[in-house]
Each structure stands twice: as C-alpha cells, then as structure tokens.
N, C-alpha and C positions, 0 to 999 in steps of 0.2 A: 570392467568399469568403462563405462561411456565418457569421452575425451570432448569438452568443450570448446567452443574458440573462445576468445577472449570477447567476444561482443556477447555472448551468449552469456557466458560469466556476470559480466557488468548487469545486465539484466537481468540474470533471476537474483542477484543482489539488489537492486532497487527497488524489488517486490517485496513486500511487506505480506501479502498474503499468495498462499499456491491453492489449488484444489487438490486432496487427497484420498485415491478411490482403491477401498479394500471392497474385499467379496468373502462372506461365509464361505462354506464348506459345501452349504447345498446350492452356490453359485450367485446368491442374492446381494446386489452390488451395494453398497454405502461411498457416499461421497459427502467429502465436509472441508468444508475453508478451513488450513491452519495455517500458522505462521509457521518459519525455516530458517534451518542456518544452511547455508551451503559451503564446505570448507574442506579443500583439498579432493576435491568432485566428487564426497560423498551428500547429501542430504539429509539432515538431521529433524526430528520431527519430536516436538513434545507432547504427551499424550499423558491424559490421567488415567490413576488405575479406575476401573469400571465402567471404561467407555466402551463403547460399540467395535471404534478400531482397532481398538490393542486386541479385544478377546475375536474379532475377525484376522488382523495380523496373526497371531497365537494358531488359528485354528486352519489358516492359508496364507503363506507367507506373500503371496502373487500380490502386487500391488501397484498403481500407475499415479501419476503427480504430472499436474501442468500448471507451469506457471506462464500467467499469463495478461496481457491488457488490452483492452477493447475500446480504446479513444480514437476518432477516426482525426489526423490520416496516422496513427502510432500505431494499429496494431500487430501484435505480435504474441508469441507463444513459445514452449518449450514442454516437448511431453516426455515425459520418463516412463518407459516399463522396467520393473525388475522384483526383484526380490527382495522383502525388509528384513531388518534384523535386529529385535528386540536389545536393545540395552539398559538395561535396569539400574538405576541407582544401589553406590555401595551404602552398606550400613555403616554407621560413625563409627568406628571403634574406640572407647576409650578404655587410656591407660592409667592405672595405677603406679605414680612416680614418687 
C-alpha cells in the first residue's frame, strides 16, 4: 500500500472527481472521470454493472488513477498505479422471524 503525507490526503479529498484508466486484455486503454472515496489509503470507486471498467477491471486488473487540478498558480496531482479489486455488493438477506 502506497503511504500518503497528510497534504496529499487533504487533496485527493477535496477532489470531487479523479480520472480512472483500466486497459482490456488486448492492452486497449479506457479512461473516464469518476468520483472516489478515499479512506484508510485505499480508493474506493463505484462503477455500474455493464460498463466498460468493471468488464476491463474483470478481465486486467492493472489500473492507474490521478487525481488532480489545473488552476494556475494551484496545480497539482496525485497518480496511482496498482491493482484493483472488485467488491461486489452483498445480497439482502431476509429472514423469516
């Protein structure tokens, strides 16, 4: 796990949106603005079933993230490489009481 400073922290919290860049299998990149949570220096991303990332995530886990802004004189940025890891919603269970 990649270790932030606290300035870095407070930043990619103030960002509202990151860019997030998966690649198929035959190396064909996708990148797309999502929102984030960032919490306990992992990166949380929500993603609907039948989009482009999840079944590029699913099929190469390899994936990069920068968040970042372009107001002069603010700019600044923060890039991630690593690897994702699908977390799927549980199904409701109900009980019979």
């Amino acid at each position: 796990m990649v270790k932030f400073s606290k300035k870095e922290i407070d930043f990619i919290n103030r960002q509202e949106v990151c860019r997030f860049a998966t690649a198929s299998t035959d190396g064909m990149p996708h990148v797309v603005p999502v929102g984030h949570l960032f919490e306990k220096g992992i990166f949380y991303i929500c993603v609907d079933y039948g989009t482009k990332k999840l079944h590029n995530v699913r099929e190469n886990p390899k994936v990069s993230l920068i968040v970042d802004i372009y107001r002069d004189p603010h700019n600044a940025a923060v890039f991630i490489q690593g690897n994702a890891e699908i977390i799927e919603k549980r199904k409701r269970i109900q009980r019979n009481l």
